[in-house]
C-alpha positions in Angstrom: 6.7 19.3 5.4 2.6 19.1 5.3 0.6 16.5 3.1 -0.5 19.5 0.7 3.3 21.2 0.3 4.8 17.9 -0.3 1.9 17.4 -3.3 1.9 20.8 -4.5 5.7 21.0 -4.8 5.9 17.4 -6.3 2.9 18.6 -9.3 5.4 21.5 -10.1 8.5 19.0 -10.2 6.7 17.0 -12.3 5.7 19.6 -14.7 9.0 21.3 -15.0 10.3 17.2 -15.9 8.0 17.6 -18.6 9.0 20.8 -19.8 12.3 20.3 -19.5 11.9 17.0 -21.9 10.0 19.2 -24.6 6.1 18.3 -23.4 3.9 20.8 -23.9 1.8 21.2 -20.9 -2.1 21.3 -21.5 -3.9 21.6 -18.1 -2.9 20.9 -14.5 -5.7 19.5 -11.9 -8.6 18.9 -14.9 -11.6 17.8 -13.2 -14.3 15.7 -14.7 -17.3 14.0 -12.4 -15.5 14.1 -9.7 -11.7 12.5 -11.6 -9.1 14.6 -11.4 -5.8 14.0 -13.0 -2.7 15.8 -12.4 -1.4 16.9 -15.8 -2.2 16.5 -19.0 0.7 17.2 -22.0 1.2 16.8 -25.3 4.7 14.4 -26.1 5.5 16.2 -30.1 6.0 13.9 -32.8 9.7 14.5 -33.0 10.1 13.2 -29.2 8.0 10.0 -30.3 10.1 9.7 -33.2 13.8 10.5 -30.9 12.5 7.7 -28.2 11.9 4.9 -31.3 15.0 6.0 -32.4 16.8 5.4 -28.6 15.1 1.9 -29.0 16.4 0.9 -32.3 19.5 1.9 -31.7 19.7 -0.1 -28.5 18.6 -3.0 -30.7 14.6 -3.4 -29.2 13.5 -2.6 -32.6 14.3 -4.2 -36.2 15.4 -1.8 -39.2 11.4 -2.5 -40.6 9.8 -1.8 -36.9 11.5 1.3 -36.6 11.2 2.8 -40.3 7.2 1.7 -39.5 6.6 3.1 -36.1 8.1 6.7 -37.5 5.5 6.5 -40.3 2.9 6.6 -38.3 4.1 8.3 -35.4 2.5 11.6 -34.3 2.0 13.5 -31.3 0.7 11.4 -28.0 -1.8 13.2 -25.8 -0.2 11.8 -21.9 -2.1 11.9 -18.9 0.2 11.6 -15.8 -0.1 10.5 -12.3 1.8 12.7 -9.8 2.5 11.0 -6.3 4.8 12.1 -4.4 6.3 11.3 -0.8 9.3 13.4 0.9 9.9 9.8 2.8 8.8 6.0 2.4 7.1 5.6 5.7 3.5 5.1 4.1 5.4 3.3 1.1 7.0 4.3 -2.0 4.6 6.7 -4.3 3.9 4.7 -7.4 2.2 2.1 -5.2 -0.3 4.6 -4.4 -1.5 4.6 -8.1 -3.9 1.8 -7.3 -6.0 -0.2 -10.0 -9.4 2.0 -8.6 -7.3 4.7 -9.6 -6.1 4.1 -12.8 -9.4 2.8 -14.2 -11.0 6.4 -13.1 -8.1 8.1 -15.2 -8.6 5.9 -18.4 -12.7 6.4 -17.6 -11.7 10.3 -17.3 -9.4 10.9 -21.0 -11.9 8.7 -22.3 -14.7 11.2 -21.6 -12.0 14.1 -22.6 -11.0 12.8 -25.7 -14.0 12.4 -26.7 -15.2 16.0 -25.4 -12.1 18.2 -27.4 -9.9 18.5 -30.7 -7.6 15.4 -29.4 -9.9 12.5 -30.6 -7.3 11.7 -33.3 -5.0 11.6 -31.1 -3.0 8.6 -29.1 -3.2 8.4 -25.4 -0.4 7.1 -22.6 -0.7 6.9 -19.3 2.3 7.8 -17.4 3.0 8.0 -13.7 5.9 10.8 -11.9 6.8 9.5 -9.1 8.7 12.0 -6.4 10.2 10.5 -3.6 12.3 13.1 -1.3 12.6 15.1 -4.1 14.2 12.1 -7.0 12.3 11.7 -10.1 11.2 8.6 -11.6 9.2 9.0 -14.3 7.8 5.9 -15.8 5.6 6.2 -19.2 3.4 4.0 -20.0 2.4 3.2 -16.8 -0.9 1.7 -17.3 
């Protein structure tokens, strides 16, 4: 399989993962000065507030933590990282997310934050990683 159908099939993997986990997808390739990231979504409030729950529950967060954190919780704006690989020849894909790479991204929703109605909002940086079709996806990536 080519460079480009390996990438292109991994960005729709990735955004059906997100769909399928109740993201709501906002834009797919944004450009901004020469920065592109992959996808941008929306994580609703009730998935914030289901993942605290997972974590209390599996005891990583006291009774007081929890109740606190679902307070305030609210919908997290998430730019992701797509790299994807059909084998590990050149390396597994998350390593390709260097530290060049994710400063441009946090440079990037900085500049898009700032620019549309998700000021407000919290930001997360997730990567996908797609290796011979397997999904890892790993929030709070950076």
């Amino acid at each position: 399989m080519l460079n480009k159908e390996v990438w292109l099939k991994g960005e729709y993997l990735a955004c059906q993962h997100l769909k399928k986990l109740g993201y709501k997808i906002i834009s797919t390739n944004a450009h901004l000065a020469h920065v592109e990231v992959d996808i941008i979504a929306m994580q609703p409030k009730r998935l914030v507030i289901k993942g605290l729950m997972a974590e209390y529950k599996a005891g990583n967060l006291l009774k007081e933590s929890y109740l606190a954190a679902k307070k305030q919780a609210q919908n997290v704006l998430v730019f992701v990282e797509v790299k994807a690989r059909s084998s590990k020849a050149y390396g597994l894909p998350i390593e390709a997310v260097t530290e060049s790479k994710q400063m441009r991204i946090k440079r990037f929703a900085e500049v898009f934050v700032n620019s549309c109605d998700y000021a407000n909002m919290p930001v997360r940086f997730d990567v996908i990683s797609i290796l011979d079709g397997q999904i890892e996806h790993i929030p709070n990536a950076f």
